[in-house]
Steps between C-alpha positions, in 0.01 A plus 500: 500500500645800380539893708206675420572785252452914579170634336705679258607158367194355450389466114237770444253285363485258835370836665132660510471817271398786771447773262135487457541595860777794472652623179820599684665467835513904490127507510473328814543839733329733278193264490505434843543848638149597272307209645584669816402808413159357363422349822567864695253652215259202539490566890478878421220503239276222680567461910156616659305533170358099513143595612265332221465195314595702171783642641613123653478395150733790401790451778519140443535524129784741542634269796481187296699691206773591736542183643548341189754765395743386822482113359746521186801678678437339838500173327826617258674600878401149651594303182868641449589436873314151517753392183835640661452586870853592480466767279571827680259695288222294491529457891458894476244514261297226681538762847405812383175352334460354832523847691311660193189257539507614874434815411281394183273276787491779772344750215238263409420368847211727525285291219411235732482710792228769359306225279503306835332789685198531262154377563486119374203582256728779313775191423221288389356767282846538329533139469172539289641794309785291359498172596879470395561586880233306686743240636789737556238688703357159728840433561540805630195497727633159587790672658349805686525319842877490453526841378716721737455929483604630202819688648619155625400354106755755367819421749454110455486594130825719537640159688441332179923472415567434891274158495630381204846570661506093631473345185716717305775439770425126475559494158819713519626275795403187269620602176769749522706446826456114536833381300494115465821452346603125442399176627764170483350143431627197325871711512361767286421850584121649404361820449184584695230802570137490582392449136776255412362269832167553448498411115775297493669318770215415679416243238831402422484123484824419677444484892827608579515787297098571589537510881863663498310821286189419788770575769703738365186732402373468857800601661473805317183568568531420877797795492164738408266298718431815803498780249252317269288432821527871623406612146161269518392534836518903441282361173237333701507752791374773254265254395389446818481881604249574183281201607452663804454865376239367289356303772529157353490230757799342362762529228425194326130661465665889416692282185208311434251774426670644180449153385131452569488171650443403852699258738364182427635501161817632616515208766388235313770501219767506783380199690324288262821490296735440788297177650384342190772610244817378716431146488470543073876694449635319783421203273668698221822561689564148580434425104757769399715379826500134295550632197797666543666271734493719786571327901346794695245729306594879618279796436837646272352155244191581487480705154727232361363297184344196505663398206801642505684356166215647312518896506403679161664829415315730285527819360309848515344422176425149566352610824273710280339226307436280790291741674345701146376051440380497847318844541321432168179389635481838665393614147710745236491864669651332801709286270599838377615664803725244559657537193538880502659469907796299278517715227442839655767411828257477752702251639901535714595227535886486528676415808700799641664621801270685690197379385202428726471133569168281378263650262221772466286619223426911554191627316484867471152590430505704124815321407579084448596284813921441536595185616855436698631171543842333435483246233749190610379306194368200666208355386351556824509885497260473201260498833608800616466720187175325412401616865587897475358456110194428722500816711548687144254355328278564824502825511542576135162373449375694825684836402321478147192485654479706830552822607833580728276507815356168433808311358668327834331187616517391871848403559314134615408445143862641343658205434238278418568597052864444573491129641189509189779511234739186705216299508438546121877459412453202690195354345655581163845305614308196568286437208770557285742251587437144539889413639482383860805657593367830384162468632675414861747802443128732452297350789829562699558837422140589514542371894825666552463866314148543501362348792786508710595836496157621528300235688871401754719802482290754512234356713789435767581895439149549625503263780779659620407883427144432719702400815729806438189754487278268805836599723523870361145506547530374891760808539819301408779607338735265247843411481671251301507263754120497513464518088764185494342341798141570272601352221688221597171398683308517163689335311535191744182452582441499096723245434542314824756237466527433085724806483765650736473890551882536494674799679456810238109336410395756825623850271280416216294787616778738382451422184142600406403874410084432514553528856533887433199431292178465764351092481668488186608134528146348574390593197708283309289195644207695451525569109633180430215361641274640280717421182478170569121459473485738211782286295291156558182676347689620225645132434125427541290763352754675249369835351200548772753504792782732282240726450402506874856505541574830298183691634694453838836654373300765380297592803779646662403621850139535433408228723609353830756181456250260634276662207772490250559097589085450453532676139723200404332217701672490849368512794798617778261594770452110520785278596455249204708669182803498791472159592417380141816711406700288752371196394622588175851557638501135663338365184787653318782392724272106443638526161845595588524187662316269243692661216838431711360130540432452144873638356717311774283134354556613092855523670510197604 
């Protein structure tokens, strides 16, 4: 595995095209320094004139058009430093948009606060007027008993650059000052970082060489272990301090609200999954424990092949036609999208120094969605980009057919199209190969990318991240002792005896950002969930369920997630789709072991 290359090194065409963002780099300032000034004239022109349902109509049509004028550059400043976080200006660019939104927020503050101080009947007669705004304006009756005085509305607002702070110094602690250097295995000296481990080494196929990356990557991350900890309990402190200034009873309930689903949901896919999942993947760890010849299964194996001789390597372009074949049945303007997010460089996908680790898809609202990943041309990854193709193709379809206001579904329902387009890639993998060995290498990375990392890792994050927020909310604090002490205790009681939580398993928490990102990881779980259901009744019902399917995509926040999930045929306020989903996962991991059966007899 080769040192990751500077951004300026990278070929251009492995890199998304920005300039339908920004023109220029020089622009940046100028066209920051007039949004500003709009915002003062907005505040200026309309603070204390919202009186009427006409005039409600008027303010938020000049609000929306504001807001959408901050998304291109403040996606352009986020973008540049999320592809190089070592690049000194971009980590300057990305700061003084933060301290310009502050002041951006704090001028707009009084929207909410004078709309929220009008007679009831006046909103609903302006939700008549233009019925564009009737859900931005029931959302916003939904939060008037959180609703502080307007004066405090503005200074929170001001905070805006100040509570980001945490996650912005997580990400410079994680990306910039954490120097892994070299690792020594098998007499040979290895280069390593945090996206060289976490899309390379920790599915290298040689134990020695696997676990000596495992340690050396935890040591380094144990050198950051009380800064990282001090950096999230601030985090979850702040969080805690706005639950309680918006008299919330808990935090877990503040993060829920924005996403417009109670506890029980919330609950359920937590401990449904850990009891009745665990005894499925533990099977699956002892399968890849046999397969690989492996004494003592350690959680530093367990994203390690199940096959591990057969590994295909694939390029950009091949990548393309596996998932432009699978994503057909979505029908042609999808089919088209896809195709322009390769041609028109939606995608960056090269591996550089200073990139963020994992994968995202942005979509700007008025522009196309930009994905980030880093492609390590294994078969595998085809998953990945598939998956953030997903998000893209989600809110493509929603942007196209809502207004800004009404484009961002509950963050429940958010990755629900994402683990959509892994499930099709899968379906499309299997009926189009009839070798066993292949079939086996699909089912396996179906349980290993897909469900795994949302249904296991993420799941665990969540598991975790509720007993961090039940102490914060009992008036704890955290250290990393407690966050090691938390998640060792999650992952054993997950996999009990099949694997052993080595020394280094306990840090995993210091490697997640959705932490920073409210009950982020739950969600995972959650949209997965529904994917699953809505991927059988394609198999089942072809065009009837795509079309159910695409209706979804394209109701964007318009409904509530549990809504969104009835549109295509799922039923989440009901326990069944989970537990048929994880019946699916210990069907799948049935087949594993049949396949493996069948191909050790033809070997004789």
């Amino acid at each position: 595995m080769e040192v990751l290359p500077l951004r300026k090194d990278v070929p251009v065409e492995q890199t998304w095209d920005l300039k339908v963002l920004l023109e220029n780099d020089a622009d940046f300032e100028p066209v920051l320094a007039q949004l500003v000034e709009d915002a003062l004239y907005f505040e200026r022109n309309y603070q204390g004139t919202i009186t009427d349902a006409h005039k409600v109509i008027e303010v938020l049509t000049a609000f929306e058009a504001l807001e959408k004028s901050i998304v291109p550059i403040g996606t352009y400043a986020s973008l540049t430093i999320q592809a190089d976080h070592t690049d000194d200006v971009a980590q300057m660019r990305a700061a003084k948009f933060s301290t310009a939104v502050g002041k951006i927020t704090s001028s707009l503050s009084f929207v909410r606060s004078e709309l929220l101080s009008l007679d009831e009947e006046i909103l609903k007669e302006a939700s008549l007027l233009s019925p564009v705004y009737k859900i931005y304006l029931e959302d916003l009756l939904k939060r008037k008993p959180h609703q502080l005085q307007p004066e405090v509305e503005k200074v929170l607002a001001a905070l805006n650059a100040t509570f980001e702070a945490p996650y912005e110094t997580y990400n410079t602690a994680k990306l910039v000052d954490m120097h892994f250097g070299e690792f020594e295995a098998n007499g040979e000296k290895h280069p390593l970082s945090f996206v060289l481990y976490e899309n390379g080494w920790e599915f290298e196929a040689n134990t020695n060489v696997r676990r000596s990356a495992f340690k050396a990557f935890s040591n380094k991350l144990r050198e950051y272990q009380h800064t990282t900890a001090k950096i999230y309990n601030t985090h979850i402190q702040q969080e805690k301090t706005m639950a309680d200034l918006r008299d919330f009873d808990s935090v877990i309930d503040y993060l829920l609200f924005d996403q417009d689903v109670d506890r029980s949901l919330y609950n359920r896919q937590i401990d449904l999954i850990t009891k009745e999942l665990a005894p499925h993947m533990r099977r699956y760890a002892k399968l890849i424990q046999k397969a690989n010849g492996i004494d003592n299964m350690t959680f530093a194996d367990l994203k390690i092949a199940l096959d591990p001789d057969y590994d295909p390597r694939l390029t950009m372009a091949e990548a393309k036609n596996y998932v432009e074949n699978a994503l057909a049945v979505l029908g042609q303007d999808y089919t088209n999208m896809i195709e322009k997010a390769f041609n028109e460089r939606w995608i960056d996908f090269a591996p550089n120094k200073g990139k963020s680790t994992g994968a995202f898809c942005s979509s700007p609202y008025g522009s196309h969605p930009y994905i980030l990943m880093s492609w390590n041309e294994r078969m595998n990854e085809v998953f990945t980009l598939i998956h953030e193709l997903g998000h893209a193709g989600h809110f493509a379809n929603t942007h196209a057919h809502q207004s800004y206001f009404n484009s961002r579904p509950s963050l429940y329902f958010i990755e629900a199209p994402s683990t959509m387009n892994e499930m099709l890639l899968a379906n499309y993998l299997l009926t189009h190969n009839e070798d066993l060995r292949f079939k086996r290498w699909v089912i396996s990375n179906i349980v290993s990318k897909t469900y795994y990392h949302n249904f296991v890792t993420h799941l665990l994050e969540a598991a975790y991240q509720r007993k961090v927020y039940e102490l914060i909310d009992a008036g704890e604090a955290v250290n990393a002792t407690i966050l090691n002490q938390l998640k060792r205790t999650v992952l054993e009681d997950f996999w009990d005896d099949t694997v052993d939580i080595i020394e280094g398993a306990e840090l995993t928490w210091m490697r997640q950002p959705h932490y920073y990102m409210g009950l982020y990881p739950y969600t995972y779980s959650a949209g997965l969930t529904i994917s699953t259901q809505v991927s059988q009744r394609i198999l089942k019902e072809g065009d009837k369920a795509v079309e159910e399917w695409l209706a979804v995509l394209q109701a964007g926040g318009t409904k509530s997630p549990v809504e969104l999930a009835q549109m295509a045929g799922v039923d989440v306020t009901t326990d069944q789709p989970l537990r048929e989903t994880i019946a699916y996962i210990g069907h799948l991991i049935d087949e594993l072991e049949r396949l493996t059966v069948e191909m050790e007899a033809i070997k004789g």
